[in-house]
N, CA, C and O atoms as CSV, one atom per row, in Angstrom:
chain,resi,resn,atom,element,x,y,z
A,1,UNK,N,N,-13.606,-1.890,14.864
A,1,UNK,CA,C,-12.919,-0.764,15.472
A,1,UNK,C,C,-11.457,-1.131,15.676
A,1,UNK,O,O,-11.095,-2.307,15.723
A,2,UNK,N,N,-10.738,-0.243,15.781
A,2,UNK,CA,C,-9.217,-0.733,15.549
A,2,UNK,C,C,-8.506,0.172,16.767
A,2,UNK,O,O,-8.687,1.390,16.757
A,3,UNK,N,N,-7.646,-0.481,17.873
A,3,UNK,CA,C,-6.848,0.343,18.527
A,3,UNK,C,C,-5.466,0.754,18.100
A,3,UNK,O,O,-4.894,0.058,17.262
A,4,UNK,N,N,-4.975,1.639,18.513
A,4,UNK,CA,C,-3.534,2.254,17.817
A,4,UNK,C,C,-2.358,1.770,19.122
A,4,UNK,O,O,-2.282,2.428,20.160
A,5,UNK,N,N,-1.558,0.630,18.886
A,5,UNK,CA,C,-0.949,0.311,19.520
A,5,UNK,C,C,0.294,1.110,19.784
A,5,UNK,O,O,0.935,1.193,18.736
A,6,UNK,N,N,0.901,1.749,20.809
A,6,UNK,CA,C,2.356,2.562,20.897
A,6,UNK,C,C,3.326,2.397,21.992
A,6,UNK,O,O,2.884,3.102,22.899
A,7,UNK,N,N,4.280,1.906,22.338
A,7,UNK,CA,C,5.217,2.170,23.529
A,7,UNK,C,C,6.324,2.751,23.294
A,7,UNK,O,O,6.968,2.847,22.249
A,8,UNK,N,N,6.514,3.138,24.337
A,8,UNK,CA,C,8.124,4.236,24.126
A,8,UNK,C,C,8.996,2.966,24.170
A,8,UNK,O,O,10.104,3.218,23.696
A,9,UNK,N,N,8.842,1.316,24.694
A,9,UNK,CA,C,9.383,0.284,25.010
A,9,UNK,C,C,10.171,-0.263,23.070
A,9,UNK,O,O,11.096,-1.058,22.909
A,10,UNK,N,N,9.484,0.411,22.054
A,10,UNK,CA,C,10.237,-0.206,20.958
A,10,UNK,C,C,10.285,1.489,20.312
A,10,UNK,O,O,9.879,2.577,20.718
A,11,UNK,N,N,10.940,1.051,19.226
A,11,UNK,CA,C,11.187,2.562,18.308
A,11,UNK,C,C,10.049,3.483,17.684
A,11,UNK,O,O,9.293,3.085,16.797
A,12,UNK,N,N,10.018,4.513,18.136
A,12,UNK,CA,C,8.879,5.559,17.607
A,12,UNK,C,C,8.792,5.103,15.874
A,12,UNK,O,O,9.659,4.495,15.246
A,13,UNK,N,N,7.731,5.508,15.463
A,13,UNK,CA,C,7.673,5.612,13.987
A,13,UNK,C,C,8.745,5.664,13.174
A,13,UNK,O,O,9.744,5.781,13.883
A,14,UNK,N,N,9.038,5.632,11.978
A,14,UNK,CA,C,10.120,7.089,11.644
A,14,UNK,C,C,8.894,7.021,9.907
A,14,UNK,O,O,9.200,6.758,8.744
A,15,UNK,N,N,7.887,7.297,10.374
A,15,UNK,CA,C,6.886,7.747,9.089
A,15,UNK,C,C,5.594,7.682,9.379
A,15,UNK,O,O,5.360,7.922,10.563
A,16,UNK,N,N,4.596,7.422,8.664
A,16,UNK,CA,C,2.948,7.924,8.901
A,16,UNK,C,C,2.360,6.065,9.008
A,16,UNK,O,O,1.588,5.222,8.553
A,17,UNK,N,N,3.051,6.245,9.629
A,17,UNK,CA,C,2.112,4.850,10.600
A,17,UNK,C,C,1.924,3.986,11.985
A,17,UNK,O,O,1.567,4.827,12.810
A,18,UNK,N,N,1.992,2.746,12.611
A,18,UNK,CA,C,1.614,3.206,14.217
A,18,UNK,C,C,2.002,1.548,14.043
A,18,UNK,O,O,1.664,0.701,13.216
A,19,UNK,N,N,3.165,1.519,15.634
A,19,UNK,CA,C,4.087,0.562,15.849
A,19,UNK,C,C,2.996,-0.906,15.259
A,19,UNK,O,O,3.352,-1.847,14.550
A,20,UNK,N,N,1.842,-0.682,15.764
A,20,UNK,CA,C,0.513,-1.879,15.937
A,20,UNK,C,C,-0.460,-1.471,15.811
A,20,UNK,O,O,-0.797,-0.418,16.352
A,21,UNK,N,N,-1.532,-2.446,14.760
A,21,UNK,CA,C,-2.894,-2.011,15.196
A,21,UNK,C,C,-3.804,-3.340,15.627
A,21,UNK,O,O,-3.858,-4.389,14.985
A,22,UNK,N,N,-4.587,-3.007,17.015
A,22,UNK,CA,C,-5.140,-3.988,17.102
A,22,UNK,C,C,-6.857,-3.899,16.752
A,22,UNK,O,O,-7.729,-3.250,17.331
A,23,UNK,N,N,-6.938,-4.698,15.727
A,23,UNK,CA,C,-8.657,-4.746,15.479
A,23,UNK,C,C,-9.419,-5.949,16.006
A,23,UNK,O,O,-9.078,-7.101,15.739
A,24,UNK,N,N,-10.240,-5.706,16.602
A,24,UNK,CA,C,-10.772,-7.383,17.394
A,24,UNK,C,C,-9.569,-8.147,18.028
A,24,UNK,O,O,-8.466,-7.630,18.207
A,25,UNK,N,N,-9.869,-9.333,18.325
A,25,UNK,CA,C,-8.408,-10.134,18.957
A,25,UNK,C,C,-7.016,-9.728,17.981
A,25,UNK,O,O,-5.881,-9.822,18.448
A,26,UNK,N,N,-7.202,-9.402,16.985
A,26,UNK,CA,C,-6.045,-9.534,15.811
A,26,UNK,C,C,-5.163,-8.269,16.025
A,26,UNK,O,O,-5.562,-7.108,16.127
A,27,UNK,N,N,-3.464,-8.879,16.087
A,27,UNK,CA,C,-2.873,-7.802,16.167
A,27,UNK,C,C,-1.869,-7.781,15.089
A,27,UNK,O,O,-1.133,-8.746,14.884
A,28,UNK,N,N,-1.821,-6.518,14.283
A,28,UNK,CA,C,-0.581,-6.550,13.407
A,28,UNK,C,C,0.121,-5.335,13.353
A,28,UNK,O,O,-0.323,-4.191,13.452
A,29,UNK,N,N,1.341,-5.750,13.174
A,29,UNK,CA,C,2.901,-4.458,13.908
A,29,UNK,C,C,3.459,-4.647,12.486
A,29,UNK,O,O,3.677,-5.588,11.723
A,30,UNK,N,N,3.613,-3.042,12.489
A,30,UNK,CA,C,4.519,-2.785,11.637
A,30,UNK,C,C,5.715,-3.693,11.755
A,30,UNK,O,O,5.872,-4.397,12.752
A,31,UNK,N,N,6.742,-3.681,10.523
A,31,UNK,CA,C,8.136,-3.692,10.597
A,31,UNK,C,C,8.917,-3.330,11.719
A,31,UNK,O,O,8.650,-2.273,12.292
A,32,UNK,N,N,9.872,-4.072,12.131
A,32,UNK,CA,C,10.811,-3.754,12.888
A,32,UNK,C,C,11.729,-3.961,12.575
A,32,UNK,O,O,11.903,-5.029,11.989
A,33,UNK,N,N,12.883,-3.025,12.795
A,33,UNK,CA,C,14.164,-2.787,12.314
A,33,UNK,C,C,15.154,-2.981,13.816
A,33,UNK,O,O,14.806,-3.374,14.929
A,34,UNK,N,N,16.395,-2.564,13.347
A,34,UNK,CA,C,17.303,-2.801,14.443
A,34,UNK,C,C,17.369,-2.022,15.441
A,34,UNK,O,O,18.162,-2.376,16.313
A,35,UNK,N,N,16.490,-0.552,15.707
A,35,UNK,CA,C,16.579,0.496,16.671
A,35,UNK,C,C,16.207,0.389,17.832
A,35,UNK,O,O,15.134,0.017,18.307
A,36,UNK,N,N,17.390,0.820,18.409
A,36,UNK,CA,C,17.477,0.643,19.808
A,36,UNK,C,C,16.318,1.647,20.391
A,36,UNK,O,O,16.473,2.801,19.990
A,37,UNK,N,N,15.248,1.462,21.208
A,37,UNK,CA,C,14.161,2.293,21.510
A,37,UNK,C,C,14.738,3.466,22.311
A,37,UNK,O,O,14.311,4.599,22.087
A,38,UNK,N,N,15.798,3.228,23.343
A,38,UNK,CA,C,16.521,3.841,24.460
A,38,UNK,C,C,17.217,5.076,23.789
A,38,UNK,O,O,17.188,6.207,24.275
A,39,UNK,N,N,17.918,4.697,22.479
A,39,UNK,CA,C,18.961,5.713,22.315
A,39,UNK,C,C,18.283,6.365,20.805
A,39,UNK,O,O,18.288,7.563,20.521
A,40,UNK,N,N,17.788,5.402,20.053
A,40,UNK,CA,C,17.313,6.142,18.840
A,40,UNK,C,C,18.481,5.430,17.949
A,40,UNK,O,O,18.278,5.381,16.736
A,41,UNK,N,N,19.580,4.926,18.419
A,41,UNK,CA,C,20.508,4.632,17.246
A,41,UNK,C,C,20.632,3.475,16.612
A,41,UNK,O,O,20.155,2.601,17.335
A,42,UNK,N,N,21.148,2.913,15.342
A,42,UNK,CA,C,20.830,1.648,14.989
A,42,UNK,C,C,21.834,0.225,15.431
A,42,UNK,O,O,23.062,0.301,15.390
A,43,UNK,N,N,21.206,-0.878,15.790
A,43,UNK,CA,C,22.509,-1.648,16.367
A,43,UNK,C,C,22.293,-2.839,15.249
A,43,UNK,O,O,21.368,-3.566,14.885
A,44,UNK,N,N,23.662,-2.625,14.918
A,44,UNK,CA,C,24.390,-3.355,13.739
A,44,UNK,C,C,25.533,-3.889,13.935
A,44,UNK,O,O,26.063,-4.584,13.067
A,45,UNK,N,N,26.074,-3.655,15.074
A,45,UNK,CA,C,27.347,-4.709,14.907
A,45,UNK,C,C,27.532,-6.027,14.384
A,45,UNK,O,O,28.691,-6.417,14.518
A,46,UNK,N,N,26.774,-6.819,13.842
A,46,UNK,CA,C,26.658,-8.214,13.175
A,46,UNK,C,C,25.281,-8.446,13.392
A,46,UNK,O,O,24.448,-7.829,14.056
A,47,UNK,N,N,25.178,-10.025,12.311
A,47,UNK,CA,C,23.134,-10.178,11.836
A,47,UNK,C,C,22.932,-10.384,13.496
A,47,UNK,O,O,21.809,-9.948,13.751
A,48,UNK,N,N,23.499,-10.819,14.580
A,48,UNK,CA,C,22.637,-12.218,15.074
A,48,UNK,C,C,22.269,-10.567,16.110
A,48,UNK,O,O,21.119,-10.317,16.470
A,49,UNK,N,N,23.220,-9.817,16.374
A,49,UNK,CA,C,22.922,-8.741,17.166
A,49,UNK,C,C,21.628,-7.750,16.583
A,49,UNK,O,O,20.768,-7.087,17.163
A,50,UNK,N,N,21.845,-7.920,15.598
A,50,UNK,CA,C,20.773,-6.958,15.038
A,50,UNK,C,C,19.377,-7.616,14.673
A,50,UNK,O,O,18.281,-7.066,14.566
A,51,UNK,N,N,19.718,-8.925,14.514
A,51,UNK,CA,C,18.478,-9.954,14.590
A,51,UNK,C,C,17.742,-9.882,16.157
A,51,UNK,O,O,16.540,-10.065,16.347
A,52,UNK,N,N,18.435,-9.669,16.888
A,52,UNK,CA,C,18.410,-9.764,18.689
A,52,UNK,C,C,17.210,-8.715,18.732
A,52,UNK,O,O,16.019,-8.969,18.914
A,53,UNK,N,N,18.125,-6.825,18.411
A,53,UNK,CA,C,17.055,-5.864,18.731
A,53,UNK,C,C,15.581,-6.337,18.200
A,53,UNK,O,O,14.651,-6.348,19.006
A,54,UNK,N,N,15.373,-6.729,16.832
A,54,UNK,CA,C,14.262,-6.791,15.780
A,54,UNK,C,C,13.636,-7.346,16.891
A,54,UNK,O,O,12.861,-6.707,17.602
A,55,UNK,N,N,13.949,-8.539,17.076
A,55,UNK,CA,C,12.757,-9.501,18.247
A,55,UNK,C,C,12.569,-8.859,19.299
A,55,UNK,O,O,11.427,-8.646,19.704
A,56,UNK,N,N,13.751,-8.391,19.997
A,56,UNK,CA,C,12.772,-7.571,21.761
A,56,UNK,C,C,12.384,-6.241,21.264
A,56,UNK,O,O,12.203,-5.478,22.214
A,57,UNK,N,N,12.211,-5.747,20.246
A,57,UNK,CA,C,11.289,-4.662,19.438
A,57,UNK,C,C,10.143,-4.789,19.471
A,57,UNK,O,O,9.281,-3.977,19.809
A,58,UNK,N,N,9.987,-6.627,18.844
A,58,UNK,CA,C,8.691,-7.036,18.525
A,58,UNK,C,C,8.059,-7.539,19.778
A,58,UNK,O,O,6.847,-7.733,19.874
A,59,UNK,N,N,8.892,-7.738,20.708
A,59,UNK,CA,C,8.420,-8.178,22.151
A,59,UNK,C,C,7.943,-7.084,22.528
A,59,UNK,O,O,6.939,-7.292,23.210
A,60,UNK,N,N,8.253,-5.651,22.378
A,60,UNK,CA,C,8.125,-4.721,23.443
A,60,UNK,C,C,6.530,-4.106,22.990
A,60,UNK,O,O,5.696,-3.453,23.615
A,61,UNK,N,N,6.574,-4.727,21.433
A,61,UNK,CA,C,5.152,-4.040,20.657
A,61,UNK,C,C,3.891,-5.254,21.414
A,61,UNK,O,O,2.861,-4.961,22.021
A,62,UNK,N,N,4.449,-6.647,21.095
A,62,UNK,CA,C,3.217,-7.256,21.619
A,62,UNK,C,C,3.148,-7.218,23.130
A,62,UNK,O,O,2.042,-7.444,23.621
A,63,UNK,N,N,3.964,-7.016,23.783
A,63,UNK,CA,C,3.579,-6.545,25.691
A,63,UNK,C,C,3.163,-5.314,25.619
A,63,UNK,O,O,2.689,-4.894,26.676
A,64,UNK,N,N,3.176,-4.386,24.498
A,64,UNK,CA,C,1.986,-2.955,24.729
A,64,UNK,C,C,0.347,-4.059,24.667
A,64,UNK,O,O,-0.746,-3.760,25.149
A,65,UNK,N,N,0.672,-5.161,24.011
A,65,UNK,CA,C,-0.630,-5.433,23.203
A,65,UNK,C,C,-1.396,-6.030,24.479
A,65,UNK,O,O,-2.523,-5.757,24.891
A,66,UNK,N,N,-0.555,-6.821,24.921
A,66,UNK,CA,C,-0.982,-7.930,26.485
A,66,UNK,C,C,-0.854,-8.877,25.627
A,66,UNK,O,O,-1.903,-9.274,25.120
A,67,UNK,N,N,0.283,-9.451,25.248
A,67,UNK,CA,C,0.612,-10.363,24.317
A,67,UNK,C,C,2.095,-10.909,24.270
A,67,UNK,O,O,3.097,-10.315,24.668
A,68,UNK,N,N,2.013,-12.312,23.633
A,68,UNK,CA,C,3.565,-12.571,23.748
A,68,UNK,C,C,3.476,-13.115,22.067
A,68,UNK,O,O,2.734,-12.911,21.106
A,69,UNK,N,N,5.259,-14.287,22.502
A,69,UNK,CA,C,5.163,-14.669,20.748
A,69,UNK,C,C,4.299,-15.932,20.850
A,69,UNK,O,O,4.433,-16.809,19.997
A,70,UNK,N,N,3.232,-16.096,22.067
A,70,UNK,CA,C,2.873,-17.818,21.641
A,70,UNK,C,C,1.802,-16.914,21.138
A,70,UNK,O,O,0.934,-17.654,20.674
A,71,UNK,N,N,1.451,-15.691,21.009
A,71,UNK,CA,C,-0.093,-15.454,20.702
A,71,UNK,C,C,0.279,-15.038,18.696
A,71,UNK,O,O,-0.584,-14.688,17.891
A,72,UNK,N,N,1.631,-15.218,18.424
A,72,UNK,CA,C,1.932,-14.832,16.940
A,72,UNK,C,C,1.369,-16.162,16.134
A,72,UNK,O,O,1.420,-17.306,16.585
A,73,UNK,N,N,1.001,-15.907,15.272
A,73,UNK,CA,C,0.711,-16.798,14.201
A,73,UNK,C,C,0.973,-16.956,12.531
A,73,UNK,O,O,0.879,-17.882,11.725
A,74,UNK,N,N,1.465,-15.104,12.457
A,74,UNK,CA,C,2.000,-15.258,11.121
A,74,UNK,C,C,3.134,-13.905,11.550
A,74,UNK,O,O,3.018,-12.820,12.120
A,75,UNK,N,N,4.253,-14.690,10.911
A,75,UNK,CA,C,5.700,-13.764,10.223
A,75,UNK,C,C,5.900,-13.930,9.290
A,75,UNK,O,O,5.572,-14.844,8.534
A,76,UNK,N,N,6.861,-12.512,9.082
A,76,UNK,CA,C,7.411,-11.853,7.787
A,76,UNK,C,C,8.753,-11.334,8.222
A,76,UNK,O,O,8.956,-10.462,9.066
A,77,UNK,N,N,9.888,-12.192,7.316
A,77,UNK,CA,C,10.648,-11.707,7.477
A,77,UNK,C,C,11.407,-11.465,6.463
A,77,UNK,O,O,11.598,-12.380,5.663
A,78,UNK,N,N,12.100,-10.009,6.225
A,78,UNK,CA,C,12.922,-9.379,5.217
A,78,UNK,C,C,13.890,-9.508,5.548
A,78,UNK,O,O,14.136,-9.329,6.740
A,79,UNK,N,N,15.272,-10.018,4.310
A,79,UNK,CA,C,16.731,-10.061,4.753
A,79,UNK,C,C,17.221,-9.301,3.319
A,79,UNK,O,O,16.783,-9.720,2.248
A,80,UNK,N,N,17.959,-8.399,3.357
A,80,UNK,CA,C,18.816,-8.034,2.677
A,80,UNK,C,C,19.994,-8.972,1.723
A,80,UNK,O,O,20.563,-8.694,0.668
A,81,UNK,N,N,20.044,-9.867,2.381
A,81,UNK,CA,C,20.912,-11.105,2.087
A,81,UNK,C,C,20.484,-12.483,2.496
A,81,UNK,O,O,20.646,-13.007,3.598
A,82,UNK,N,N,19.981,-12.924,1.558
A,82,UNK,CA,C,19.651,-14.278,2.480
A,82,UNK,C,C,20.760,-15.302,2.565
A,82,UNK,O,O,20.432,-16.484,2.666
A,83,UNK,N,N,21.918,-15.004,2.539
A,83,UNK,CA,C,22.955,-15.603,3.114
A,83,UNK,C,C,23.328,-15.412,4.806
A,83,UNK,O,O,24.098,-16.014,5.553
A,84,UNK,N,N,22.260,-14.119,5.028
A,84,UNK,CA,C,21.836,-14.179,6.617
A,84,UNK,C,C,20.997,-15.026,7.783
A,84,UNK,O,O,20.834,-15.059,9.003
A,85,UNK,N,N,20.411,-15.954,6.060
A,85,UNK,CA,C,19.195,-16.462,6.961
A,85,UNK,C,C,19.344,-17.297,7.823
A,85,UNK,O,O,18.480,-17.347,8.698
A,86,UNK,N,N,20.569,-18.308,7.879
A,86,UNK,CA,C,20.927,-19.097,8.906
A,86,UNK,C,C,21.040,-18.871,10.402
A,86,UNK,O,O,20.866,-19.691,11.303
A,87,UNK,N,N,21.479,-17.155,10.505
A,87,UNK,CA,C,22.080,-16.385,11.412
A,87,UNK,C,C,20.892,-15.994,12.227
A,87,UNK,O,O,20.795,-16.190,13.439
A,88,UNK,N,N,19.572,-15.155,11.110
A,88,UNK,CA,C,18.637,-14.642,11.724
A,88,UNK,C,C,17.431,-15.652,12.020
A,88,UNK,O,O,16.519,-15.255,12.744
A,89,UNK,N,N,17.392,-17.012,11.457
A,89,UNK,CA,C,17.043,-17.872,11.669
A,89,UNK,C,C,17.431,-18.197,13.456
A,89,UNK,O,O,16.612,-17.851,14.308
A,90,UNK,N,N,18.327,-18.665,13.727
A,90,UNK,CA,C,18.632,-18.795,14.753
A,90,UNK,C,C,18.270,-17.870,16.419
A,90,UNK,O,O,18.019,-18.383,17.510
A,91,UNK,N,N,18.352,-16.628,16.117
A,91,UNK,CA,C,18.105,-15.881,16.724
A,91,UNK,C,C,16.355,-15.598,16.723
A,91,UNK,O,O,15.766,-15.173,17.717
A,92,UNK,N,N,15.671,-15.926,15.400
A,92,UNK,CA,C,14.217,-16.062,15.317
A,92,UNK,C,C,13.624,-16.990,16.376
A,92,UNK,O,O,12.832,-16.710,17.276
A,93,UNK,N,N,14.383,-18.560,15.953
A,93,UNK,CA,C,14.069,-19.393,16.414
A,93,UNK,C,C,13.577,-19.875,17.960
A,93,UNK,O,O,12.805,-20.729,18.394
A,94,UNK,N,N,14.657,-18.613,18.675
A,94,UNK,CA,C,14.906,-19.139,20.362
A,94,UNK,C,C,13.582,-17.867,20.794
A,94,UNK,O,O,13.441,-17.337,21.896
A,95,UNK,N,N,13.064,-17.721,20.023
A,95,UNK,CA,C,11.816,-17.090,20.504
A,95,UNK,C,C,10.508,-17.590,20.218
A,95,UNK,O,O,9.383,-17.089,20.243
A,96,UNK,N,N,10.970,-18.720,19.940
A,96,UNK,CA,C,9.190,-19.802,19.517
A,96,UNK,C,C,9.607,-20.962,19.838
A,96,UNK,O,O,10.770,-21.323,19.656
A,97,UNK,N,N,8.765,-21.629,20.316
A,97,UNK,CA,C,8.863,-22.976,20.686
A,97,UNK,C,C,8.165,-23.757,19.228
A,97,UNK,O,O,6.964,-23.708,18.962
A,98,UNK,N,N,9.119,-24.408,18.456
A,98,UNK,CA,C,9.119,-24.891,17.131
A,98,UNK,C,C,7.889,-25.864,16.976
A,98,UNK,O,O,7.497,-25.933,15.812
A,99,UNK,N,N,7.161,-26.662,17.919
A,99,UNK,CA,C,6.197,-27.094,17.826
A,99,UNK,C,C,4.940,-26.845,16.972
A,99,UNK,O,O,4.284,-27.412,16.098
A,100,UNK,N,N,4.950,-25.164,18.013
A,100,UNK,CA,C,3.736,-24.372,18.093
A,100,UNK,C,C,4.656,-23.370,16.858
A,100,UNK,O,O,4.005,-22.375,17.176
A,101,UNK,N,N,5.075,-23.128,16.364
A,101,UNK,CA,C,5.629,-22.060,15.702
A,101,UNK,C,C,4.382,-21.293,14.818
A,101,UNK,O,O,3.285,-21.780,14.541
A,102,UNK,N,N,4.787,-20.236,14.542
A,102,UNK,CA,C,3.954,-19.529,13.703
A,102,UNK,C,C,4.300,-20.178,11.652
A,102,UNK,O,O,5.123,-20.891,11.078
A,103,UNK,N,N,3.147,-19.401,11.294
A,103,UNK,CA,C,3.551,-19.552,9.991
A,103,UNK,C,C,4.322,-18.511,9.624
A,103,UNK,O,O,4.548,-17.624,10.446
A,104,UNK,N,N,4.835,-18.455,8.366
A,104,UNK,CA,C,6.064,-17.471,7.784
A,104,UNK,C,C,6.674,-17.429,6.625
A,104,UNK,O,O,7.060,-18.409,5.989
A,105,UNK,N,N,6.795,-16.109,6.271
A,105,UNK,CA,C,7.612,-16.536,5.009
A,105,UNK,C,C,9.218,-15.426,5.083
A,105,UNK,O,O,9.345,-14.327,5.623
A,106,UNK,N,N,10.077,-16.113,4.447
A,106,UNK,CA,C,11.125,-15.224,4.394
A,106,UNK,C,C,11.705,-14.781,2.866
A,106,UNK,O,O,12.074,-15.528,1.960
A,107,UNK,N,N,11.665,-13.544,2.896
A,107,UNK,CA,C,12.291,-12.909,1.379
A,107,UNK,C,C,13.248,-12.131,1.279
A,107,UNK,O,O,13.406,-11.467,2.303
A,108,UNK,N,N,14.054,-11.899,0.375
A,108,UNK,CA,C,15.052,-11.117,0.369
A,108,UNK,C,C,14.602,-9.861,-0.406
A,108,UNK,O,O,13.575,-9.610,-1.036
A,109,UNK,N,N,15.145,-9.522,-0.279
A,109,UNK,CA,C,14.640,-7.336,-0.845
A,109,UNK,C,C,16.034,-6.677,-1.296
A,109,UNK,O,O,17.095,-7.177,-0.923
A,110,UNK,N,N,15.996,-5.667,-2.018
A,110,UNK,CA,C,17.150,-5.057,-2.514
A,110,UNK,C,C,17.525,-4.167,-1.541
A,110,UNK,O,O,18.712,-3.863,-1.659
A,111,UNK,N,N,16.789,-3.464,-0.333
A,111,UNK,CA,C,16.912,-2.543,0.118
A,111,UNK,C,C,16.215,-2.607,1.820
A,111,UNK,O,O,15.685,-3.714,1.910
A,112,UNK,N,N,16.088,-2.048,2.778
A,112,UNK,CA,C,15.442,-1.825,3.772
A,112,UNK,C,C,15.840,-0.750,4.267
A,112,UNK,O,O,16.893,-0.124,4.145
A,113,UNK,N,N,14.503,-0.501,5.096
A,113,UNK,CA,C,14.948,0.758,5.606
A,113,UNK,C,C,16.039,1.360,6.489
A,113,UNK,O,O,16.122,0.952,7.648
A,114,UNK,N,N,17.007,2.433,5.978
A,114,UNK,CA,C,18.091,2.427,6.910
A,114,UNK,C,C,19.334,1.483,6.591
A,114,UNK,O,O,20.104,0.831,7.297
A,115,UNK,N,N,19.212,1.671,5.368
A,115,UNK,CA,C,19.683,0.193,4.733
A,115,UNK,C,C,19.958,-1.021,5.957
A,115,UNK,O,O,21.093,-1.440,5.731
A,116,UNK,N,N,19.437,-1.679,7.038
A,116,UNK,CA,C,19.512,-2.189,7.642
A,116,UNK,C,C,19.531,-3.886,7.003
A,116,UNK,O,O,19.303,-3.972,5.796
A,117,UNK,N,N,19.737,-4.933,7.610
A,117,UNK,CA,C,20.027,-6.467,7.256
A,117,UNK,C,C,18.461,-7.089,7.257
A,117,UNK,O,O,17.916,-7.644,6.303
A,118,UNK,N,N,17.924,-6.860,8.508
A,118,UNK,CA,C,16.847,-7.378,8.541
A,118,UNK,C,C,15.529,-6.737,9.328
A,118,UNK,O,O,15.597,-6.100,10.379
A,119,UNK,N,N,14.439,-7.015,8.666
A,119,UNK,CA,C,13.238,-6.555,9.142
A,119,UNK,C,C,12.165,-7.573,9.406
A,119,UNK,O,O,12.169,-8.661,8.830
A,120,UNK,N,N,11.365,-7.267,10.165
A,120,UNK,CA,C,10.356,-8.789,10.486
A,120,UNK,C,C,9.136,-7.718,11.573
A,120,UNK,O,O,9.236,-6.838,12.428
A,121,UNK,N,N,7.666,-8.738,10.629
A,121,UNK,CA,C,6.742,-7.820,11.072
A,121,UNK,C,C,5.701,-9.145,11.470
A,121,UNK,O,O,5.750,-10.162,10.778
A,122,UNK,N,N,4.949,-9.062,12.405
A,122,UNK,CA,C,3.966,-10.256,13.282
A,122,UNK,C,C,2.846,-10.150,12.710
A,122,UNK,O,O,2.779,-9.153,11.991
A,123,UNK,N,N,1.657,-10.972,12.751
A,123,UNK,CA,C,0.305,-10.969,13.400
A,123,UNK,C,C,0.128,-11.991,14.216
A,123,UNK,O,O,0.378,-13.165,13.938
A,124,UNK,N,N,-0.445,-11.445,15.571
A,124,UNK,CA,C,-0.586,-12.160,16.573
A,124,UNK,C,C,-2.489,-12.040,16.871
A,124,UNK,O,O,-3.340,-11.312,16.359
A,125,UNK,N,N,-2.568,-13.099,17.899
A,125,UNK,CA,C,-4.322,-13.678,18.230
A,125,UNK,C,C,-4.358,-13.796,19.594
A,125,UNK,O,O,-3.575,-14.464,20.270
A,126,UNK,N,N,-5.506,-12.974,20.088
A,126,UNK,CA,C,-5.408,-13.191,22.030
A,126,UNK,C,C,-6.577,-14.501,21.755
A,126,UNK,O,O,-7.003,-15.158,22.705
């Protein structure tokens, strides 16, 4: 059975699918982009800022869940440029304790949605 995870705390949809779904302990969230949940608008002033929203996006999806990032175990992250990755690396980073880190892979893409820099999507384990 699968629950439909939602908070007004990260960005509504913007298509036919649902911020998270949690099936058994397992939780997996859509993509997250740079949108600010509050205003609807996109924050781009530079990667590390827009790397910033992506993560308390993804924070705001796994605290719908009763979850944090020690309960993540696999990322995905999309860069438009991976001459960003140093940048969004960094800003990834101070949200895991590198020990315990999750697994991950990072790729570059021709495009994202909103033409935005970067996107990054979880599965997390209670």
């Amino acid at each position: 059975m699968k629950k439909i995870i939602n908070t007004p705390q990260a960005p509504a949809p913007i298509g036919p699918y649902s911020q998270a779904v949690l099936t058994g302990n397992t939780l997996y969230t859509s993509g997250q982009i740079a949108i600010n949940p509050e205003t609807g608008d996109l924050v781009l002033d530079d990667i590390k800022t827009e790397a910033q929203q992506v993560m308390q996006n993804l924070k705001a999806v796994l605290t719908a869940a009763e979850m944090t990032f020690e309960n993540v175990i696999k990322t995905t992250i999309f860069l438009s440029d991976m001459n960003n990755f140093a940048a969004v690396n960094d800003i990834y980073g101070s949200y895991f304790d590198e020990a315990t880190a999750p697994a991950r892979e990072t790729v570059a893409v021709k495009t994202l949605p909103k033409s935005v820099n970067v996107e990054i999507s979880v599965i997390a384990v209670k």
